[in-house]
C-alpha positions in Angstrom: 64.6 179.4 2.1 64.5 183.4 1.9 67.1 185.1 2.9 66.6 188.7 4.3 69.3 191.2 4.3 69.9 194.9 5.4 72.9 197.1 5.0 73.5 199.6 7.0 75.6 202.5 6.8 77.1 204.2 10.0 78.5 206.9 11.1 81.9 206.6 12.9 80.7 207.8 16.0 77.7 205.6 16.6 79.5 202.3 15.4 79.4 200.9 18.7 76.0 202.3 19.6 74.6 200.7 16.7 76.5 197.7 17.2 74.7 197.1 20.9 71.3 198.5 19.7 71.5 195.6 17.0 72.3 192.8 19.3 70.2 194.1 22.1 66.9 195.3 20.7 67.2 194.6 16.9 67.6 191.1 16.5 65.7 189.9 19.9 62.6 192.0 18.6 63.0 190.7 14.6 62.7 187.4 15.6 60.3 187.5 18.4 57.5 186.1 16.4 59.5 183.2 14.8 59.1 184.2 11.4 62.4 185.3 10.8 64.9 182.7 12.5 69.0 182.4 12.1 70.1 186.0 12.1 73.9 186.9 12.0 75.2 190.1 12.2 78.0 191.2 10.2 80.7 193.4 9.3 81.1 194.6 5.9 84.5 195.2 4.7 85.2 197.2 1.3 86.5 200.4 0.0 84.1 202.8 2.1 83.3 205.9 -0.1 82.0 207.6 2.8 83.4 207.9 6.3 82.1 205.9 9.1 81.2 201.6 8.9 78.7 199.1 7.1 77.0 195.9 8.9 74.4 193.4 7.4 72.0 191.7 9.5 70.5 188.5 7.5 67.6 186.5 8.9 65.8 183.4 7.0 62.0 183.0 6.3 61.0 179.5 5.3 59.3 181.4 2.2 58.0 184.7 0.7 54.5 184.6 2.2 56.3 184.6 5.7 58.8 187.5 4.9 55.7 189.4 3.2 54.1 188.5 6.4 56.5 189.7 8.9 57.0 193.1 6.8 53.5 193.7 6.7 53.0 193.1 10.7 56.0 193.5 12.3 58.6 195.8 10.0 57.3 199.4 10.9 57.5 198.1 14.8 61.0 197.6 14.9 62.2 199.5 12.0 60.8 203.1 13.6 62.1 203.0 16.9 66.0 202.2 15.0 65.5 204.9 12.5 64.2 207.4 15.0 67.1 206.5 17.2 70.1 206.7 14.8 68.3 209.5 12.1 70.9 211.1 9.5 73.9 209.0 11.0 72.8 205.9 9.4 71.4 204.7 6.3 70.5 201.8 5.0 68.8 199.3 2.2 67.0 195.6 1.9 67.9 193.0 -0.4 65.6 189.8 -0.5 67.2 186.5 -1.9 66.2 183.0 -2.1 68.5 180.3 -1.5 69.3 177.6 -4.3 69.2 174.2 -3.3 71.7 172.1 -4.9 
């Protein structure tokens, strides 16, 4: 299983903004297709540097080929419309991890 996860960064005045565009139009649109399933949306507590708040979003891919897949079809769709929306008050980054069975 792959895990996908974004961080994002946000300004204190868009917190809840961002918070409704990600459980709105975010998630129902990243997993419209099926090939990313489970995602949970989540605060991210820490010693902020900067002002404002951070929230992952995780989804799961059943393997590499599907996340490749869905970022090669689907990413610039749904990751435009939230970067044109939000611009300088948010940023963010992708980490990509596979889960270990044990």
């Amino acid at each position: 299983m792959i895990v996908f996860n974004t961080t994002f960064h946000v300004e204190e005045d868009i917190r809840d903004e961002f918070i409704e565009y990600m459980l709105q139009y975010f998630i129902p649109m990243s997993t419209k297709s099926g090939l990313l399933t489970s995602p949970r949306l989540s605060r991210v507590f820490g010693k902020e540097e900067e002002p404002g708040h951070s929230f992952a979003i995780e989804f799961q891919a059943a393997n590499i080929d599907v996340l490749e897949r869905w970022n090669r079809e689907e990413s610039g769709g749904i990751y435009a419309p939230l970067l044109k929306k939000f611009k300088e008050k948010m940023a963010g980054f992708s980490i990509v991890m596979q889960t270990i069975e044990y």
